[in-house]
Each structure stands twice: as C-alpha cells, then as structure tokens.
C-alpha positions in Angstrom: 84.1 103.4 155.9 82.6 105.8 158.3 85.1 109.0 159.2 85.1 111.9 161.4 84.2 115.1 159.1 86.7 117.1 160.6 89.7 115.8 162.1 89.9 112.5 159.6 88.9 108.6 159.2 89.0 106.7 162.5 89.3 108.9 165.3 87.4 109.2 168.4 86.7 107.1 171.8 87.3 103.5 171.1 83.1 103.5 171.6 82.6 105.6 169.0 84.6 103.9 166.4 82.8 100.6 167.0 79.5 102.4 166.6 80.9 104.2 163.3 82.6 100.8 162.3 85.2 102.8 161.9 88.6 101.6 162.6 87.8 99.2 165.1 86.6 96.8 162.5 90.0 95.2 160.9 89.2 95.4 157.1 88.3 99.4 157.8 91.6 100.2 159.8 93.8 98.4 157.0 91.9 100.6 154.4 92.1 103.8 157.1 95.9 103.1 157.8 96.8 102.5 153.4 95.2 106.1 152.4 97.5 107.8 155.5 95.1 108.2 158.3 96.2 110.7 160.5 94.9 108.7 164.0 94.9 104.9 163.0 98.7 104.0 163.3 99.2 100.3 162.3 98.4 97.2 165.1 100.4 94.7 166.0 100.5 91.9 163.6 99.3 89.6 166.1 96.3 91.4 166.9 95.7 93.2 163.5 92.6 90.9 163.0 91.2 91.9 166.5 90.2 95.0 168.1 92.1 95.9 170.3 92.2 98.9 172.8 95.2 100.5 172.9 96.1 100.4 169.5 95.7 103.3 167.1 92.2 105.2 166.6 90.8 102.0 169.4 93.1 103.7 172.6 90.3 105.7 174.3 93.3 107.6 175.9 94.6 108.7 172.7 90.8 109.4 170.8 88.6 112.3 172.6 87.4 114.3 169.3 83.9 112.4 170.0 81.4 112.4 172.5 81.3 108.9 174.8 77.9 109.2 175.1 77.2 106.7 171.8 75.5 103.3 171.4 77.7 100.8 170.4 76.5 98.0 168.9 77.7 94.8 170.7 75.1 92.1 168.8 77.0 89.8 166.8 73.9 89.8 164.5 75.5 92.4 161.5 74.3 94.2 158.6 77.1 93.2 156.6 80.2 91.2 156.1 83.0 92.7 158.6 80.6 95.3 160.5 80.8 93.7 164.0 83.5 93.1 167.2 84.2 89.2 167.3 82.7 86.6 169.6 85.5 85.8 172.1 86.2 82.1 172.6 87.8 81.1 175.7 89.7 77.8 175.7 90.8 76.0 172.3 89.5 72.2 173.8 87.2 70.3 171.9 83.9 72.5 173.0 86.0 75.7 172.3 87.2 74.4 168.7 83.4 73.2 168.2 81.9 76.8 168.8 84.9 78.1 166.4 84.0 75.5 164.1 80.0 76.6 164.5 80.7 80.5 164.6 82.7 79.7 161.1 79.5 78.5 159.7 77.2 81.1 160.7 79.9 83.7 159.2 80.5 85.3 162.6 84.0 86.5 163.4 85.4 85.0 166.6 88.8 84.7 168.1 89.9 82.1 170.1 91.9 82.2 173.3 93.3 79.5 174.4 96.3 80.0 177.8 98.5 77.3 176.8 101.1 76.9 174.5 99.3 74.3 172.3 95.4 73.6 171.6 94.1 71.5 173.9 96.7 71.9 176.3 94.1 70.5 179.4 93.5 67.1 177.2 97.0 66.3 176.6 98.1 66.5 180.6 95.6 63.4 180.3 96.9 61.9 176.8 97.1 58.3 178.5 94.3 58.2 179.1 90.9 56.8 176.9 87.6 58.1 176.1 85.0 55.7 177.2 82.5 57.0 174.3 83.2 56.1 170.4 84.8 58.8 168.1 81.1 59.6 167.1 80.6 61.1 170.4 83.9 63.0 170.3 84.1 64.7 167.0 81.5 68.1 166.4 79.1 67.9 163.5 80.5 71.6 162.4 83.8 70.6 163.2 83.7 67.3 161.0 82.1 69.4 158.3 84.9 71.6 158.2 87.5 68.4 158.7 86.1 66.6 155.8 86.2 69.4 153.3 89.7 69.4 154.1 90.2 65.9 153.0 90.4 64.4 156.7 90.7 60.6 157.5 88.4 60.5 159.8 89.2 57.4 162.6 86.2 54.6 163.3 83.3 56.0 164.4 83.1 53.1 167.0 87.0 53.4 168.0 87.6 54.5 171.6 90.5 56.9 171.3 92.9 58.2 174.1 93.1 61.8 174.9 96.7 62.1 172.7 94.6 60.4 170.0 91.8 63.3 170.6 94.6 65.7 170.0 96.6 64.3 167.2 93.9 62.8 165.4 90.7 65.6 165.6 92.1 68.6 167.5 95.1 69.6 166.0 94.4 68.9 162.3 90.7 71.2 163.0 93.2 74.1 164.3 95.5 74.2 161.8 92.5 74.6 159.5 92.3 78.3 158.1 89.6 79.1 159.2 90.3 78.1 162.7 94.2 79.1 162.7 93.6 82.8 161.6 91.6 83.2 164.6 93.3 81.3 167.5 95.7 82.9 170.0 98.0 80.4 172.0 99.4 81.5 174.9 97.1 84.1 176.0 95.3 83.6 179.2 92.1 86.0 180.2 92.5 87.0 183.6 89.6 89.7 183.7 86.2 90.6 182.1 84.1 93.5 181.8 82.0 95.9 179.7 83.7 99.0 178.0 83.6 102.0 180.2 81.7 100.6 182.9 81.5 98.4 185.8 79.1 95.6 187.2 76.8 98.2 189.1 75.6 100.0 185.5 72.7 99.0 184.0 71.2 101.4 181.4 72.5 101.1 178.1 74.8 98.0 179.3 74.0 95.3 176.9 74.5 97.5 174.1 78.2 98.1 175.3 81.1 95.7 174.0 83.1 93.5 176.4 86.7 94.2 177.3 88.6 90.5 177.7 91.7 91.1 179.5 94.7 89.0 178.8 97.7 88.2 181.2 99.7 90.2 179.6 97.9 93.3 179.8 96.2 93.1 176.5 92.5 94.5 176.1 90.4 92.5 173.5 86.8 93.7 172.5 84.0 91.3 171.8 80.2 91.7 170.9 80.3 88.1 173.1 81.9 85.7 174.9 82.0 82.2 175.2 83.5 80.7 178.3 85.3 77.2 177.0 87.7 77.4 179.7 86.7 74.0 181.6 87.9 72.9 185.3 90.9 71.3 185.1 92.8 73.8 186.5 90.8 74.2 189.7 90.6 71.0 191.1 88.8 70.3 194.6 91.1 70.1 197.6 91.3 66.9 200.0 89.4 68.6 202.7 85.8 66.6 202.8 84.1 69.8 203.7 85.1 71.4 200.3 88.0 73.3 201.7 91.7 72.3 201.9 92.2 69.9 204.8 94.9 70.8 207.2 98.4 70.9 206.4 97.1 70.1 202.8 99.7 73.0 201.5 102.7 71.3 203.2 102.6 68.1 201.7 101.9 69.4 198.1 104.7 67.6 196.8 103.5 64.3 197.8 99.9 64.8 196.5 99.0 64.4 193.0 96.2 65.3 191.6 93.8 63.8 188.8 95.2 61.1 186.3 98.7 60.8 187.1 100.8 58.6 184.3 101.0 56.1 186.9 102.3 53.9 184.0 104.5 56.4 182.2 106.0 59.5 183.2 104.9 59.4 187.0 105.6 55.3 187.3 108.7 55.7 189.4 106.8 57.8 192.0 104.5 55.4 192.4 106.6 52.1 191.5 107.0 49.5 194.6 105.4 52.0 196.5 102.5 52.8 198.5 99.3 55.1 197.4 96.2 56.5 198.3 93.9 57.6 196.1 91.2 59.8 197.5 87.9 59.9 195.6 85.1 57.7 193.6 84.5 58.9 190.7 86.3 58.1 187.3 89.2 59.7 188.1 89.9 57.9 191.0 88.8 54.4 189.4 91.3 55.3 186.1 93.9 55.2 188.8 93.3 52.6 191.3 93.2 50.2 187.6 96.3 51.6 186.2 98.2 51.4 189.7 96.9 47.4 189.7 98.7 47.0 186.8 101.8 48.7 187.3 101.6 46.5 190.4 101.5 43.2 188.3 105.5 44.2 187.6 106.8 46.5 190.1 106.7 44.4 193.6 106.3 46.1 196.9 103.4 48.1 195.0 100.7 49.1 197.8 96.6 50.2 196.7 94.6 52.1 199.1 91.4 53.4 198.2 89.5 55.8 200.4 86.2 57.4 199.4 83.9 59.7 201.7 80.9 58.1 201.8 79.6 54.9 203.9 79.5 52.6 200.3 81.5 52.7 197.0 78.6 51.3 195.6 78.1 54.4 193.5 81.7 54.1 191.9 81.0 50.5 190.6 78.1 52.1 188.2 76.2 51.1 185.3 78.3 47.5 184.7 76.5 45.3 182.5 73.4 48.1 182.3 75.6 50.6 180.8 74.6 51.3 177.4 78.3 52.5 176.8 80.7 49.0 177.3 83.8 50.4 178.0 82.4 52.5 180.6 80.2 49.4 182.0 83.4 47.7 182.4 85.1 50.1 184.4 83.1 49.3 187.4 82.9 45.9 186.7 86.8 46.3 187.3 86.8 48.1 190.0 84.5 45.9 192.2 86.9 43.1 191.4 89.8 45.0 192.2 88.2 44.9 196.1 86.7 41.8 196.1 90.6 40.2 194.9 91.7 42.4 197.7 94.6 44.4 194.8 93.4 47.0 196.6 92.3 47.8 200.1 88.8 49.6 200.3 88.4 52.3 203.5 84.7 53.4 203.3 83.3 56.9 205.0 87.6 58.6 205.4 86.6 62.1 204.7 90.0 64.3 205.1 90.4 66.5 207.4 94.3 66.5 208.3 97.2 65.7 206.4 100.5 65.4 208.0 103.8 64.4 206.3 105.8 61.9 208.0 109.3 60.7 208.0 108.7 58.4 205.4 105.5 59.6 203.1 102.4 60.9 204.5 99.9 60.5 206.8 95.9 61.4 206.0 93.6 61.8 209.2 89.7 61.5 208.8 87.1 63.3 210.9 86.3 60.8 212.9 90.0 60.0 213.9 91.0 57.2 211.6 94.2 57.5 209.9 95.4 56.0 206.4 100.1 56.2 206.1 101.3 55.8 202.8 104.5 57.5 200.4 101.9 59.4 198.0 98.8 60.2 198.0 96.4 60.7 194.3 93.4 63.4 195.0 90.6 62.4 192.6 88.1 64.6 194.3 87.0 66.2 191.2 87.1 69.6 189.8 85.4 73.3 190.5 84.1 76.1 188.1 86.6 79.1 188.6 84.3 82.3 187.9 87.3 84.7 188.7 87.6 86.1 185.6 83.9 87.0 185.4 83.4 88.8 188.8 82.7 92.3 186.6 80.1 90.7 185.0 76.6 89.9 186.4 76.2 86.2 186.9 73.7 84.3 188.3 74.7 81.3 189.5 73.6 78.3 191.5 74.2 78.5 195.1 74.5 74.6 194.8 76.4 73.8 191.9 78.2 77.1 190.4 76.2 76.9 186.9 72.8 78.8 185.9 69.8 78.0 188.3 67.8 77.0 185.2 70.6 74.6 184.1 71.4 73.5 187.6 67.7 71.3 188.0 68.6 69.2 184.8 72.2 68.2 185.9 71.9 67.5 189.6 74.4 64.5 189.8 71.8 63.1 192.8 69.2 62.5 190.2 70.6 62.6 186.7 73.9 60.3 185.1 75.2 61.6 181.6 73.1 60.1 180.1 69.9 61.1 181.7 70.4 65.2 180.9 67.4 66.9 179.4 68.8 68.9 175.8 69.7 72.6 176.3 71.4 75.4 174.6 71.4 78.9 174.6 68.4 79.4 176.7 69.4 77.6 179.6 73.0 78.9 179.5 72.1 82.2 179.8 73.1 84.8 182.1 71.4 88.4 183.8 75.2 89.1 181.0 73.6 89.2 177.8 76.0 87.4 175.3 77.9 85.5 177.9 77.9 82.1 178.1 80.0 79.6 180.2 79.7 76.3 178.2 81.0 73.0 178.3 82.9 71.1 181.8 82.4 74.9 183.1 79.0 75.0 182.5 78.3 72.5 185.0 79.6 73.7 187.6 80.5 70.6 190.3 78.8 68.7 188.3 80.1 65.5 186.9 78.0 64.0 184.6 79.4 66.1 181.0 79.9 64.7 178.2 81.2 66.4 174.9 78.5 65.8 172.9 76.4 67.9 175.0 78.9 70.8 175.4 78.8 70.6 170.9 75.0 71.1 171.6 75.3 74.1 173.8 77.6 75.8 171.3 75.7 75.2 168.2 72.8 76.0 170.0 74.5 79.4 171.1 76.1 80.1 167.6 72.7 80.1 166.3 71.2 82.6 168.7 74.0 84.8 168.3 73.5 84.6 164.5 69.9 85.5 164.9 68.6 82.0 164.1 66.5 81.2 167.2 64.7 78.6 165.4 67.3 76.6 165.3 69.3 77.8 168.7 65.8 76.4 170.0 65.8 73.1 168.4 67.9 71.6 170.9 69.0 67.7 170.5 71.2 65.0 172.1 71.9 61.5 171.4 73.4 60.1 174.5 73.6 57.0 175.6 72.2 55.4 178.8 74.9 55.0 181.6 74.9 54.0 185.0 76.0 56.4 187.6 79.2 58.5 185.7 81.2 61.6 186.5 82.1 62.4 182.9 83.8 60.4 179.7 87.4 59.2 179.9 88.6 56.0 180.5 91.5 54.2 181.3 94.0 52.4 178.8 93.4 48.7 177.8 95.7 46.5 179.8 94.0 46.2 182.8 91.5 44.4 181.0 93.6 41.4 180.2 94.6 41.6 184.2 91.0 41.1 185.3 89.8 39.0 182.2 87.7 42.2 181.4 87.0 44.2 178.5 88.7 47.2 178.2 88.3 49.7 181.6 87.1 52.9 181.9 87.2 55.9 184.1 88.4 59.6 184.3 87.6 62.8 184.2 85.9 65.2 181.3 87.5 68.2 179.9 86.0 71.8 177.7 
C-alpha cells in the first residue's frame, strides 16, 4: 500500500490517493484503517466497497498534506487486482445487469446504481405485459454464463415471457448472484456527473481525472467510467404534436395516463365501461388499444378511440405475416382488424395541441380544430433520452435524435426497423467523455427500434474496451431477426388473440 512518508498511510487530496492507490482503493483502506491509520477513519458499511469522497483519507476537505497537481489514473485497464476506481453502472435493467454481468468477466470492479427500490424497477411498472422476442433474445450471454454456474433453470429459449416473468425468472435470480449483489445499490438515484476538481470547460489532463457520480442523497461516488443504463421510461414525450406539452396538458394530468396502463388489472376500473383515447402508433399504443378490446368484451359501455398524428396508420399495422418475429407479426395483424370490425374508432392526422378537461372527462383539440371527448385519455407517444445528469460532461449528441452522430445514421427509425440496425459497440457509443457511455433504450435517443439484444452487444462490446481487449470490443455481432416496421420489443398478453382468432398479440414499449 502506498503511504505518505511523513504524516502516515492514506492521506492527502482525494486525487492523490487514487494516484497512490492509497486509501481510495477498498482492500488498501481496510488494511490502512486495521494497522490505526491516523487519517483513514472507517466508511460506511454501505459504501465500504466504493470510493467515496467524503469519507476518511477520500474527503478532499479533510486531506491537503499533498499537492493537487497529480495524475490520477481513471483507465479501468489496471496493473493489478484491486488497483483501480470502479466502472459506475447506472440502472440495474436488463442492459445494466448484462454490463455487470460482462464487467464481472473481464475482472473489472463496477458498482451498480439502480434509483428504485428493486432491480428492474422500470420493467415491472410494465409486468403485464409480454416480450414479443423468445427468451433467447432476452437473456445476456455473460449474464447466462453467470446464471448457469449457479445452477439456474433456465425457461424455453422459444417462450415469450411477460415483463414480471423477465424479472422473476432472469433479473432477480442474476442480482441476487454474488457477484452482482455485492455491487448493486438500490435506491440510489444519480442526479449529477462530472470530473474530480473540474468542470466541463477543462481540457488538459481531463481524461486522466476520475468521475464524481452524484447521488440524490448527496453522496459523491468515484468511477474510472461510466455506463449510462438508465433508459427512458421516465421521460416520456408529452401530447403536444410539436414535441412540447400541448396546452392545458398539466391540468388534466390526472386523467391522462401514460404508456401501458393495466387496463386489465390494476387500472381496469378507470377504464371499465368507459371511454378512452389512446394517442400514438407505436407499440405502446397498439398493446393498449388490444387490451382495452378485451376488457371491452366484459365490461359494457366500454368506448375505443384511437388517434395517431399522421395522415395513415399504416405504419402501426407493420411487418404482419413478413415479420420474421410471429408474435410481433400478429400484433398488427390485430390491430388492422380491430378498425376494420369497427372495436375501435380510427381518427387519422389529430396531432394535439389543446387539452381541456370537461365536466365529464376530457376534451383533446387538434391543430387543425377537430376535437376528440372522452373520460381518459392513454398517451403512447413514446419516450425521450433525459441527458440531465450529464450536462458537466462533454457530449456530443445528435441534433435529431439525442444519441451520438455516428450512431444516429444507423438507427434512423425513417430508414431502419429493429431488425435492420447495423452491429455496434464501443466505437459508435462513444463520446468527446472518454469512458462515458449511454447504452441501451438511452442510447438511442427517440429512437424506437431497440431491442435488448443489441443493448447486450453494446455492453460487451464496451466491457471489452474498457478491459483493454479492443479486438474483441471490435468484433461486434447481432443476430436479429427481420421485422416490419417496430418501435421496440414488448407485447401484449395472450387473450386478445382468442378475441380476434389470432395468434398471440404484440406491442409495447422497450426498456434499459
């Protein structure tokens, strides 16, 4: 362990002790603290595997015996076991449990941060709902390694699970794994980024600085990287067709939902005998409009509006019979016979511009003056990158999309489905940021068209780089399936099928 000469092991700026190793790596703080260290002072048992500034020897407030003029070395690639800060994970979804899972196999340290209470706590606000691709889609090959050294029962590689099933079945059981459950946080949401000791503007010396991750609760983490696994689910677009709330939007918040409400389960009686709106044609919006047709088969009185923005909904009906993927194929092959049956009433080219409650529901106004009454309303409008968190760091984003410019040409939803995306990993992902990556839903920006398999790409493929393995960071592959025109990979329960004489339905929306 490296030590300060004259006042003791462990001391000095938080940036020196990361360049000394020194007390900022766990194993040598332990061994500091056990032979009486006269700076360390014990962490918190929570954090006592991460550094952490503001505890002991890492509090730059409390450390000034060195200069701050040092070179600390944020590379995750190490010279030995234990040497290095950990690669920050944010968001403990199924891409942020696959780059645990991956960073586990290169021997990296990581932690993972994940804002809920629970893992995956994004997936199970949509646990009614199905996954359109088979499990062998769904489950990481790191993360499956891991799984099956543990003795998992692993469900049919052909099975189409629900979101709960996601959880229950894959998620959970790969977090509770030790090598997962040392490092995950619950509870602990990032609200801010940067780079220790400076801001955005710096640029000498700046990649060779650790991050600070800032949690909600004041908490400063250090991390040689970070990887962004945060998703989009919480920042949904707005009604508003021109991207920005329509007006009134905010007063009538209680009688808009937005994506996937459990139309059948614990949201039935708001929508029960009733009359809805859903705005939007994408998955989302078809999961809905097909789970609302059959809560209408034994709630009478139960009214079906569909309004989308464009002058055809032809997009929405998809791949059918083409699409490579059944379940999803048969999700527009529902949908168009949803309209043509008349279960539910199709208003073409109703963007939003004002909505208005009334004395019995709500009332939506389009641009062109049209207006659509009803007692709820169900936003499926899709979802938005939130880049917040990141505004310290320098990001180069898409003016377009919100993801990398390089990455942006490859996942244009006007010219590519699912399906269609070109392989990419760490190159792609890349930022002017070195070692920061947004991955998975968020990489993409307003893009639609992820899948999970590809978000497991990017994050093996960035594991690898950041262990120093380009050759394999470089040999980036996908086996995706042909689809028709999608918006992402969930799908709505079977039930619905038997309604329409179909096989089962799909739809939805994607999550990190």
């Amino acid at each position: 362990m490296s030590q300060n000469p004259t006042t003791g092991p462990c001391c000095g700026t938080v940036q020196a002790a990361a360049a000394a190793d020194a007390c900022c790596d766990p194993a040598a703080k332990t061994e500091a603290v056990a032979s009486g260290a006269d700076c360390c002072g014990t962490a918190p048992a929570e954090t006592a595997e991460v550094p952490v500034a503001g505890n002991g020897c890492c509090d730059p407030a409390n450390n000034t015996s060195l200069s701050t003029d040092v070179t600390v070395r944020a590379a995750p690639a190490r010279e030995s076991a234990g040497s290095e800060l950990p690669v920050v994970v944010i968001g403990a979804g199924p891409v942020g449990l696959a780059a645990a899972a991956h960073l586990h196999e290169r021997d990296l340290p990581f932690i993972v941060l994940e804002a809920g209470d629970e893992v995956a706590a994004s997936v199970r606000q949509w646990g009614h709902v199905g996954v359109f691709s088979p499990w062998r889609y769904n489950v990481d090959a790191a993360a499956r390694r891991l799984l099956d050294a543990a003795g998992w029962a692993a469900p049919d590689d052909d099975g189409l699970p629900t979101g709960a099933a996601l959880v229950e079945e894959y998620l959970q059981p790969l977090a509770k794994l030790p090598a997962i459950a040392a490092n995950l946080r619950l509870g602990a949401r990032v609200v801010a980024m940067s780079r220790v000791g400076t801001d955005r503007v710096r640029t000498a010396g700046r990649a060779d600085l650790p991050f600070v991750v800032r949690l909600a609760d004041g908490t400063d983490i250090l991390a040689g990287a970070v990887i962004d696994a945060s998703g989009t689910w919480r920042t949904p677009h707005p009604l508003g067709v021109n991207g920005l709330p329509a007006h009134g939007e905010d007063k009538a918040a209680d009688l808009i939902d937005h994506a996937l409400p459990d139309v059948l389960g614990a949201d039935r009686d708001a929508h029960a005998g009733r009359h809805t709106i859903v705005v939007g044609s994408g998955h989302s919006a078809a999961n809905t409009l097909l789970d609302l047709a059959r809560l209408a088969e034994t709630a009478p009185g139960t009214r079906i509006t569909w309004a989308v923005r464009g002058g055809s909904a032809q997009r929405a009906f998809g791949g059918e019979d083409a699409d490579e993927l059944p379940a999803r194929g048969a999700l527009g092959s529902g949908l168009r016979a949803l309209v043509d049956t008349g279960a539910v009433t199709l208003v073409q080219g109703f963007g939003v511009h004002t909505v208005r409650r009334t004395d019995g529901g709500i009332e939506l106004v389009a641009a062109d003056g049209r207006t659509l009454t009803a007692d709820r309303v169900v936003s499926a409008t899709g979802f938005r990158p939130d880049h917040s968190i990141a505004t310290e760091l320098r990001l180069d984003l898409d003016p377009i999309l919100g993801c990398t410019r390089t990455l942006a040409d490859l996942i244009d939803p006007n010219e590519h489905s699912c399906g269609t995306v070109a392989p990419h990993g760490y190159r792609e992902l890349g930022q002017p940021e070195p070692n920061y990556y947004a991955v998975g839903m968020k990489s993409y920006g307003r893009a639609p068209t992820f899948l999970m398999a590809t978000g497991y790409e990017q994050v093996r493929s960035i594991a690898a780089a950041l262990a120093g393995d380009f050759a394999a960071a470089d040999d980036v592959q996908l086996d995706l399936p042909e689809t028709g025109v999608c918006s992402s990979d969930l799908v709505a329960l079977p039930g619905v099928a038997g309604l329409l004489s179909l096989t089962p339905a799909a739809g939805g929306s994607c999550c990190s």
